[in-house]
C-alpha positions as CSV (number, residue, x, y, z in Angstrom):
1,X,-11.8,116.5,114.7
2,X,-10.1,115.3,111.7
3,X,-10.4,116.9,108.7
4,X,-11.3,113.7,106.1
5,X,-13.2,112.2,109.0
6,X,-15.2,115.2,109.3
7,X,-15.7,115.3,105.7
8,X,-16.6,112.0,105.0
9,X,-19.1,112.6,107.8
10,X,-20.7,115.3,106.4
11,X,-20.8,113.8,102.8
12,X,-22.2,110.9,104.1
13,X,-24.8,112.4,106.5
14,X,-28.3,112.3,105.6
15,X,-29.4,115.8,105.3
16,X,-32.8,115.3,107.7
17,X,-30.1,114.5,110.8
18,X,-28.5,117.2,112.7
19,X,-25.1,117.2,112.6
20,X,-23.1,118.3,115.9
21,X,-19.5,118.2,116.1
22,X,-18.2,116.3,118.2
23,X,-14.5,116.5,119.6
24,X,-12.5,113.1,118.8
25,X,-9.7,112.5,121.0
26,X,-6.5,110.6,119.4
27,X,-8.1,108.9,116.9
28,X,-6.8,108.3,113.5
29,X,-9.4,109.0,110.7
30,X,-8.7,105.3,109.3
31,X,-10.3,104.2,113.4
32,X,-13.6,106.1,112.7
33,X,-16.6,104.8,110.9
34,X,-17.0,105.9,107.2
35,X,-13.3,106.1,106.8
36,X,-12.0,107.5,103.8
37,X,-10.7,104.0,101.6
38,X,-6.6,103.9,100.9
39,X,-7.6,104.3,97.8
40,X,-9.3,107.2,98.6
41,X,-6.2,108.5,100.9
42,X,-3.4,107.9,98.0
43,X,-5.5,109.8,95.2
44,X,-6.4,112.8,97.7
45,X,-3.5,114.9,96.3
46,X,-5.1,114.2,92.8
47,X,-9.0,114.2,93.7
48,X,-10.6,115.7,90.8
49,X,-9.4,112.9,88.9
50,X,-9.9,110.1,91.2
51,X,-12.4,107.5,90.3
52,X,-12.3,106.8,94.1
53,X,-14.6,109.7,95.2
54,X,-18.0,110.7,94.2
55,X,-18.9,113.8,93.1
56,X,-20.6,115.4,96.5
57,X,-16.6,114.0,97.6
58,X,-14.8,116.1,95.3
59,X,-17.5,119.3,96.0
60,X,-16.5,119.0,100.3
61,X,-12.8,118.7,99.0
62,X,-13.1,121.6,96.5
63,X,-14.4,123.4,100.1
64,X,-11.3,122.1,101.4
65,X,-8.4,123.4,99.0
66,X,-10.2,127.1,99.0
67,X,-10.5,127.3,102.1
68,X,-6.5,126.0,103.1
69,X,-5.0,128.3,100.2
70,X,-3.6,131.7,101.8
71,X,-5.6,133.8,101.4
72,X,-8.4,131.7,101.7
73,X,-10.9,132.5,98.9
74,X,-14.2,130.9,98.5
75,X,-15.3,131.5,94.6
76,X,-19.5,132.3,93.8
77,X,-19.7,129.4,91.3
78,X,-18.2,126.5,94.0
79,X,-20.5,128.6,96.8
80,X,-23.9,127.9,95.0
81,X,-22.8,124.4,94.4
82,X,-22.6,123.9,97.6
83,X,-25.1,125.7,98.3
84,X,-27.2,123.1,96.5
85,X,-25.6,119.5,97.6
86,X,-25.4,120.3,101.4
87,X,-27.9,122.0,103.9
88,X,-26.9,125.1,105.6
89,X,-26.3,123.2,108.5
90,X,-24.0,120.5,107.0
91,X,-22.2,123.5,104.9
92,X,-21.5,125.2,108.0
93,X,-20.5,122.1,109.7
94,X,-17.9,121.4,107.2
95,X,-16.4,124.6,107.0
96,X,-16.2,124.5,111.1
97,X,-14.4,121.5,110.2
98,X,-12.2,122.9,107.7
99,X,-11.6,125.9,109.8
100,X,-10.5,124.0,112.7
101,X,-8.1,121.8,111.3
102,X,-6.3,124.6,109.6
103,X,-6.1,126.5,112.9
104,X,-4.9,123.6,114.4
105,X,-2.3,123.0,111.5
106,X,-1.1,126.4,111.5
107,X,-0.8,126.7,115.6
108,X,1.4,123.6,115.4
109,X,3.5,124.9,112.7
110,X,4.2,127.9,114.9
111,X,5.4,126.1,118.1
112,X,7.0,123.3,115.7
113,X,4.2,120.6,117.7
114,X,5.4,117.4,115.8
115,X,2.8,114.0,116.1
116,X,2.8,112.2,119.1
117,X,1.9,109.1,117.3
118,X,-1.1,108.3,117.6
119,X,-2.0,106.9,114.6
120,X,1.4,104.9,114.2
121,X,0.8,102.1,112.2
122,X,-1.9,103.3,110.2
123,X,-2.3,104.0,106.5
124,X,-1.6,108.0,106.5
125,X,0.0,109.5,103.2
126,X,1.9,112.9,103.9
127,X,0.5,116.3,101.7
128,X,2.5,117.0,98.8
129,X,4.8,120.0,99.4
């Protein structure tokens, strides 16, 4: 699953319906439904200042950058935020999500797995390095 599809997902979710993940197959994040805006993709690198994302947004993201950072450190204070914007299902959903996507990241680094292309000719802004 894609990382800012599954967060989007999750921020979006109303907290009464269970959330599954749910694999999705060569799809690019703008195909799915609650896509993150291009707005939204050019001021990722720059979040907390974005007028572009709400504030349970920036929370998931906040998830996001601890979590990716090595070693991956989640502090109390963002934790009990957290704690009380998403469910415990949603928060573990997320941080599946999160998980998953830096496994996968850090696998293809390993075997130097480039894109396949799937999402050519969609809006996709490279991380800052």
């Amino acid at each position: 699953m894609n990382i800012l599809a599954a967060i989007k997902r999750e921020v979006h979710a109303p907290q009464s319906r269970p959330m599954l993940l749910q694999p999705l197959v060569h799809q690019s994040v703008c195909n799915l439904p609650n896509c993150f805006t291009e707005e939204q993709l050019l001021d990722l690198a720059e979040f907390e200042r974005s007028t572009h994302f709400n504030e349970r947004e920036k929370r998931a993201l906040r998830l996001t950058v601890a979590l990716t950072r090595t070693p991956a450190e989640v502090p109390d204070e963002l934790f009990a935020v957290l704690r009380g914007e998403f469910s415990e299902r949603e928060l573990v959903e997320l941080t599946n999500a999160i998980a998953w996507e830096n496994y996968r990241a850090r696998f293809n680094r390993t075997f130097a797995i480039e894109s396949e292309n799937f999402s050519k000719g969609q809006f996709c802004p490279l991380p800052e390095r």
